[in-house]
C-alpha positions in Angstrom: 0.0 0.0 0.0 1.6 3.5 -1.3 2.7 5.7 1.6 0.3 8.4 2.4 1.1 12.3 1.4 1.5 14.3 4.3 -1.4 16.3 3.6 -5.1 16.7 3.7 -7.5 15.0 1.6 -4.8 13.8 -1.3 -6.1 11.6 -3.8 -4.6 8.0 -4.2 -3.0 9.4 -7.8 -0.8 12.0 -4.8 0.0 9.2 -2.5 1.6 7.2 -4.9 3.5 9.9 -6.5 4.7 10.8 -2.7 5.3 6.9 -2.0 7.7 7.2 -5.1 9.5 10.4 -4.3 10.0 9.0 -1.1 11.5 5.8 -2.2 14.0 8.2 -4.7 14.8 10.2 -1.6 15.7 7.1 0.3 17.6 5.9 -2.9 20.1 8.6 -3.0 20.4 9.0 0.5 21.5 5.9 0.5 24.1 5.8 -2.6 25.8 9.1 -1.2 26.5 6.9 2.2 27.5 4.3 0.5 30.2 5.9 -1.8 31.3 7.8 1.5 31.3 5.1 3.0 33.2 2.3 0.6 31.5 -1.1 -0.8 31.6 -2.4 2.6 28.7 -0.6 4.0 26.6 -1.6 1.4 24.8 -4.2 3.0 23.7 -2.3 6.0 23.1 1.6 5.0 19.2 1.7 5.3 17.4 4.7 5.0 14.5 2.9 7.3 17.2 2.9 10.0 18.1 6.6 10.2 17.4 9.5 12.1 17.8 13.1 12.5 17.6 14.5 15.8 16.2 18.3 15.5 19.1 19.0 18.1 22.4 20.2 18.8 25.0 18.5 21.4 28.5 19.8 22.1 30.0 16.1 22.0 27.7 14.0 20.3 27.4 14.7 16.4 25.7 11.3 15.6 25.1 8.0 17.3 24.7 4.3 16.5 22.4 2.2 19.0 22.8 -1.5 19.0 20.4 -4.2 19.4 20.6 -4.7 23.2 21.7 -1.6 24.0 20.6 0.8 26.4 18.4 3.4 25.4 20.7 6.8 25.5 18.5 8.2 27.7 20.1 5.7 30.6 23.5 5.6 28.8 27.0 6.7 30.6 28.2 9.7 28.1 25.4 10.8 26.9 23.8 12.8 29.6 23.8 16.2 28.0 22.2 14.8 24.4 19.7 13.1 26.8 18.8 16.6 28.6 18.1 18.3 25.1 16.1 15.5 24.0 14.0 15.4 27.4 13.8 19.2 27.3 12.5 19.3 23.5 10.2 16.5 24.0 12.2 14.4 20.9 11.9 10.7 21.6 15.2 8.9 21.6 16.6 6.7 19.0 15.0 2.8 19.0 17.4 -0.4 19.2 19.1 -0.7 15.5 19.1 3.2 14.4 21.4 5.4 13.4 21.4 8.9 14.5 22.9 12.5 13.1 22.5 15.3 15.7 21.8 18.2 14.4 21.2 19.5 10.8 24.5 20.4 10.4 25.7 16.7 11.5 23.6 15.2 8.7 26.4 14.8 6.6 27.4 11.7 4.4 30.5 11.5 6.4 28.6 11.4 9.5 26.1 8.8 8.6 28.8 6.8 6.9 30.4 7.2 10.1 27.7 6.2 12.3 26.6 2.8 9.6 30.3 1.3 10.1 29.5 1.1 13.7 25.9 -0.4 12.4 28.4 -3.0 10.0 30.9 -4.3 13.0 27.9 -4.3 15.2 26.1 -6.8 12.6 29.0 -8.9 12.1 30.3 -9.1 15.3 33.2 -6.9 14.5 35.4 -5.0 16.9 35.3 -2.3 15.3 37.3 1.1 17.4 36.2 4.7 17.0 40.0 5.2 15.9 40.0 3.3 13.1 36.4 4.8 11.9 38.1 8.0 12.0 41.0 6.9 10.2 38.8 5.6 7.8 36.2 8.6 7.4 39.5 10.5 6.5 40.5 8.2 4.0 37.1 7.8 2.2 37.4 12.2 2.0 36.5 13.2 -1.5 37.3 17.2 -1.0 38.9 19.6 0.8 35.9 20.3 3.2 35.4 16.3 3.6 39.0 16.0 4.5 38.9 19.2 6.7 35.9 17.5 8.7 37.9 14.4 9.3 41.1 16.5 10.7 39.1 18.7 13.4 37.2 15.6 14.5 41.1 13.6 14.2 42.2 16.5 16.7 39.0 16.4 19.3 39.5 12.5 19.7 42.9 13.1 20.4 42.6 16.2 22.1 44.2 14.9 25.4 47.1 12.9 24.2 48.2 16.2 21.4 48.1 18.3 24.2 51.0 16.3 25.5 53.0 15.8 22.5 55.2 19.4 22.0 55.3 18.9 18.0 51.4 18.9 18.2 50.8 22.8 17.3 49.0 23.1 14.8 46.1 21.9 12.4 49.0 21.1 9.6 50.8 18.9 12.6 47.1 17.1 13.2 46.9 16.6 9.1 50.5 15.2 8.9 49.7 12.6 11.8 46.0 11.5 10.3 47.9 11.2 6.9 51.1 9.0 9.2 47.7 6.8 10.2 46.0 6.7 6.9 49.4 5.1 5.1 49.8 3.0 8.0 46.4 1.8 7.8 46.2 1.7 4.2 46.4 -2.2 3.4 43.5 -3.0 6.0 41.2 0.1 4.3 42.2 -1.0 1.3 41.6 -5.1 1.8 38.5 -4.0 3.3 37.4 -2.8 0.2 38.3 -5.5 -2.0 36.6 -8.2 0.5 33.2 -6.7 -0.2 33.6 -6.3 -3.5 34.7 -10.1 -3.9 31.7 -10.9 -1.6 29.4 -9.5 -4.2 30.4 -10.0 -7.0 31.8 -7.5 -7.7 34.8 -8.9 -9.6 36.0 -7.3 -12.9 37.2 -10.2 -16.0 36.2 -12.9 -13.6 34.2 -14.4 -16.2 36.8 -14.2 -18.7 38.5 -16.6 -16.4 41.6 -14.3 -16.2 40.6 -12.1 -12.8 43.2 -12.0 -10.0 42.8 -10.4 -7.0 45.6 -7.7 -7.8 43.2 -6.1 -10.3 40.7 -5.2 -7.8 43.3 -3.7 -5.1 44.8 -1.9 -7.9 41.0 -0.4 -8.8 40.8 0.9 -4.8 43.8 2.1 -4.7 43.3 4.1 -8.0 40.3 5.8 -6.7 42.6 6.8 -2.7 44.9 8.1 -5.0 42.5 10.2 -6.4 41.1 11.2 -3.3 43.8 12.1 -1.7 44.6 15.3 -4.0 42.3 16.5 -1.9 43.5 15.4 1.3 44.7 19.3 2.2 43.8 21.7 5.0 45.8 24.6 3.0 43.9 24.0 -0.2 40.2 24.0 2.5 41.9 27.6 3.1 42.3 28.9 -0.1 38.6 27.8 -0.7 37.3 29.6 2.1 39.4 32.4 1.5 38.1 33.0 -2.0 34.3 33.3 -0.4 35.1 36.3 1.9 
């Protein structure tokens, strides 16, 4: 049965055309996660399964709630997101959602973010906050994408770069996330390949001449390419030429 418009009186003729604009909508939502995301998030991006809280926190920009879990509202770390929730009257996400906080949190980066947490969850992965940062980084398409993924690099770290002395600036924070992306490159990288091999998704296998090589060589093209972006100076310049 088509979705119903979200107005008086529409005819059947409107709710289907809604019911199909709303399927579109969850399309490309879910396309732009994905190809923030990588391959591997394929399988568990669902629109059905996000939300966005009309909200602002100072340390929460989005949220992944397992199966199981405790609501938020009773969760360690969350008490000032509960509090503006509670004070708004804006019911809390259910088991198996994905959250963004905020309109300005409702970002591809974010919700690719957030669904990683949704894929290690799923299959039982042990899956760090470090290494989704590493990887949001590493899947950053421009400047502002790879800006994003320094400042929230440098609030993760906040504590230990306050220690280190050679931690001054935003360029010292890029240089380190960079150390960690190259470090961290197979794994990203094999990550990749795995889901594309999982589904198929296997260039000249059927010409019987495929090897694996040719698909890491296909992800590796495209992080290349990405990574011409990977600069805080040219975010600057970008800025810069607005004002």
């Amino acid at each position: 049965m088509p979705e119903k418009a979200p107005w008086p009186d529409s005819t059947p003729e409107e709710d289907a055309a809604y019911a199909l604009q709303a399927q579109m909508w969850d399309m490309e939502f879910e396309s732009g996660v994905v190809s923030q995301g990588g391959p591997q998030l394929a399988k568990y991006v669902d629109a059905d399964r996000a939300r966005l809280l009309g909200t602002n926190s100072y340390n929460v920009q989005g949220l992944y709630r397992p199966e199981g879990a405790d609501s938020i509202m009773e969760s360690s770390g969350y008490e000032p997101l509960a509090d503006e929730l509670r004070a708004k009257g804006i019911e809390a996400p259910g088991p198996d959602t994905v959250a963004a906080v905020g309109g300005a949190n409702a970002s591809d980066q974010i919700w690719a973010h957030e669904f990683s947490h949704r894929r290690n969850s799923k299959e039982n992965r042990v899956g760090s906050e470090r290494y989704n940062l590493i990887h949001d980084a590493f899947r950053s398409d421009t400047p502002f994408e790879w800006a994003d993924a320094v400042s929230r690099w440098a609030s993760w770290n906040r504590e230990r770069f306050a220690k280190d002395k050679e931690m001054n600036t935003y360029e010292d924070v890029e240089n380190n996330l960079k150390e960690q992306i190259e470090s961290s490159s197979y794994t990203l990288l094999d990550a990749e390949v795995e889901a594309r091999e999982a589904e198929g998704d296997v260039p000249m296998k059927r010409d019987g001449w495929f090897n694996r090589e040719t698909l890491l060589k296909d992800q590796r093209e495209q992080m290349e390419r990405r990574s011409q972006s990977w600069s805080i100076e040219k975010y600057n310049e970008i800025v810069k030429g607005w004002k």
